[in-house]
Structure formats: structure tokens, C-alpha cells
C-alpha positions, 0 to 999 in steps of 0.5 A, a space after each residue: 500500500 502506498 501511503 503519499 504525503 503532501 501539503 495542500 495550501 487552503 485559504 487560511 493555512 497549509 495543511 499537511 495531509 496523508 492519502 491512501 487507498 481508494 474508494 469512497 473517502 474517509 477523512 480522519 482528524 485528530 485531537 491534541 497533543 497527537 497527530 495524523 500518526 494517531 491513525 498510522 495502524 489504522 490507515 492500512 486496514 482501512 485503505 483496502 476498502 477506502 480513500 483515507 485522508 488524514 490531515 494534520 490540524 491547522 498548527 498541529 502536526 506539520 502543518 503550517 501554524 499561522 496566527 488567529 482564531 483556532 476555534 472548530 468551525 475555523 478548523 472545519 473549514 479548512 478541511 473543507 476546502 482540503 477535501 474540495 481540493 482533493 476532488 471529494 464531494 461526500 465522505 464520512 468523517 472520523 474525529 479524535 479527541 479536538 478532531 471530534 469537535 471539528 468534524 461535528 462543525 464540519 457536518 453542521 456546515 456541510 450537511 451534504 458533505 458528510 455522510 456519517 459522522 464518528 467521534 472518537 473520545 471527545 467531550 463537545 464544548 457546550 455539551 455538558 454531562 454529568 461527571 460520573 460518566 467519565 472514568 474516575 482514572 481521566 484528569 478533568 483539571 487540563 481543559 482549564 488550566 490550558 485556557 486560563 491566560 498566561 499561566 500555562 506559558 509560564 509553567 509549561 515553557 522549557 519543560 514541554 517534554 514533562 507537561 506532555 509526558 504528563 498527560 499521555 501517562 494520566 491517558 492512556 490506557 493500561 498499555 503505555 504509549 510507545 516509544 515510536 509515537 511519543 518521539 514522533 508527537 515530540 518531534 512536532 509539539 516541541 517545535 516552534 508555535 506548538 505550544 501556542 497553537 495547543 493552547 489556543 484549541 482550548 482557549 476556543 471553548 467559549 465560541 465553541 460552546 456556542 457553536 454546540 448551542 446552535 447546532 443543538 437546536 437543529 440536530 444533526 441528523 446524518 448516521 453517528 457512531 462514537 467510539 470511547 475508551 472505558 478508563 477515559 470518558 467511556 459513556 459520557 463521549 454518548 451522552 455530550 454527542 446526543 446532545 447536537 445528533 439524533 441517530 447515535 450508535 456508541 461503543 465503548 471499548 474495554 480496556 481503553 484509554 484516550 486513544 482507541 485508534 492506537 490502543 486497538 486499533 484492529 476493534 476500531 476499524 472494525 467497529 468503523 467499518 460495519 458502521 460504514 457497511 
């Protein structure tokens, strides 16, 4: 299989992005602090059957990291514009973590675009749900540190490695992360405008929350599936995705942590590819 690598340029931005397989398009973005990586084992099962493109986010990955707004719907539109430039007109859309925000705005934006929507182990700004729905091993407490101005940059410069470190240890599951990814994650979130950029997609919750407040009103109603892991927000990823969509189906994967596309990967694209089906 053959996997390119290529940089397309948007109107707000230079997006990195992976392509492979062929047939009807998926499109798969990730959430913070990964990037397309976080669907590497996957990319391969699903290409037998699909076109798999997976981004990297605006300022995330290797793509470019420009100044401005990073709120999701300034995030789906660049990948809206990505996908009219790769000549796809209708696709499912898969979303980890932040990717998951992004992709519900996508839909909401592009009702004829997208065909089914997937989230994968994202809690909607703006969707509330009771706290006893996420497992007591995910910390709470990074959405508002990483959004309060200024304290974040003072703390977190020069020690970026530990404060990553940090987070991928209190997230993933059972089964640490490896060596291979983290060095690859490093290699990207330690660069320059990184650390900016990651804050800012929490910084974006207010507008966000409003966004989530909009299409609730008028729910999405394109085929859903969310995916979560049992020791991250396993039921509550359900419940906040309820709240904007009316044709959910949810899974929740055993002994997972915040990355099921990584930590399983073979169940993920199973559960993706009978949802497709």
C-alpha cells in the first residue's frame, strides 16, 4: 500500500495531509497533543476498502501554524476546502479527541458533505454531562488550566517534554504509549508555535460552546457512531454527542484509554467499518 504525503495550501493555512487507498473517502482528524500518526495502524486496514485522508490540524502536526482564531468551525473549514481540493464531494468523517469537535462543525456546515459522522473520545464544548460518566482514572483539571491566560506559558515553557509526558501517562490506557509515537508527537509539539497553537484549541471553548448551542437546536441528523475508551470518558463521549445528533450508535471499548485508534486499533476499524457497511 502506498501511503503519499503532501501539503495542500487552503485559504487560511497549509495543511499537511496523508492519502491512501481508494474508494469512497474517509477523512480522519485528530485531537491534541497527537497527530495524523494517531491513525498510522489504522490507515492500512482501512485503505483496502477506502480513500483515507488524514490531515494534520491547522498548527498541529506539520502543518503550517499561522496566527488567529483556532476555534472548530475555523478548523472545519479548512478541511473543507482540503477535501474540495482533493476532488471529494461526500465522505464520512472520523474525529479524535479536538478532531471530534471539528468534524461535528464540519457536518453542521456541510450537511451534504458528510455522510456519517464518528467521534472518537471527545467531550463537545457546550455539551455538558454529568461527571460520573467519565472514568474516575481521566484528569478533568487540563481543559482549564490550558485556557486560563498566561499561566500555562509560564509553567509549561522549557519543560514541554514533562507537561506532555504528563498527560499521555494520566491517558492512556493500561498499555503505555510507545516509544515510536511519543518521539514522533515530540518531534512536532516541541517545535516552534506548538505550544501556542495547543493552547489556543482550548482557549476556543467559549465560541465553541456556542457553536454546540446552535447546532443543538437543529440536530444533526446524518448516521453517528462514537467510539470511547472505558478508563477515559467511556459513556459520557454518548451522552455530550446526543446532545447536537439524533441517530447515535456508541461503543465503548474495554480496556481503553484516550486513544482507541492506537490502543486497538484492529476493534476500531472494525467497529468503523460495519458502521460504514
Amino acid at each position: 500500500m502506498t501511503i503519499r504525503h503532501e501539503r495542500v495550501q487552503t485559504s487560511g493555512t497549509t495543511l499537511h495531509t496523508v492519502i491512501a487507498g481508494a474508494g469512497p473517502a474517509i477523512v480522519l482528524l485528530h485531537g491534541w497533543p497527537v497527530s495524523w500518526y494517531h491513525w498510522r495502524d489504522l490507515i492500512p486496514i482501512l485503505a483496502r476498502r477506502f480513500t483515507v485522508i488524514a490531515p494534520d490540524l491547522r498548527g498541529l502536526g506539520d502543518s503550517d501554524r499561522p496566527l488567529g482564531s483556532y476555534d472548530k468551525r475555523t478548523l472545519a473549514a479548512d478541511i473543507a476546502e482540503l477535501t474540495e481540493q482533493l476532488g471529494v464531494d461526500r465522505c464520512a468523517v472520523a474525529g479524535h479527541d479536538f478532531g471530534g469537535s471539528v468534524a461535528v462543525a464540519l457536518a453542521a456546515d456541510n450537511p451534504d458533505k458528510v455522510t456519517h459522522l464518528i467521534i472518537e473520545e471527545e467531550l463537545l464544548a457546550g455539551c455538558p454531562v454529568p461527571p460520573d460518566l467519565v472514568s474516575s482514572r481521566y484528569p478533568r483539571w487540563h481543559n482549564a488550566f490550558h485556557a486560563v491566560p498566561d499561566v500555562p506559558e509560564i509553567l509549561i515553557n522549557g519543560k514541554e517534554r514533562e507537561h506532555l509526558g504528563l498527560f499521555w501517562n494520566l491517558t492512556a490506557g493500561r498499555t503505555p504509549m510507545p516509544a515510536h509515537a511519543i518521539a514522533e508527537y515530540e518531534r512536532t509539539y516541541l517545535s516552534p508555535g506548538a505550544l501556542r497553537v495547543g493552547l489556543a484549541y482550548y482557549r476556543s471553548a467559549p465560541v465553541d460552546a456556542e457553536l454546540s448551542r446552535r447546532t443543538s437546536l437543529h440536530p444533526l441528523t446524518i448516521p453517528t457512531l462514537t467510539i470511547a475508551g472505558d478508563t477515559a470518558m467511556a459513556t459520557a463521549v454518548e451522552a455530550s454527542v446526543r446532545q447536537v445528533a439524533t441517530d447515535v450508535t456508541a461503543a465503548v471499548i474495554s480496556d481503553c484509554g484516550h486513544y482507541p485508534a492506537e490502543e486497538h486499533p484492529g476493534q476500531v476499524a472494525a467497529l468503523i467499518d460495519r458502521f460504514l457497511a
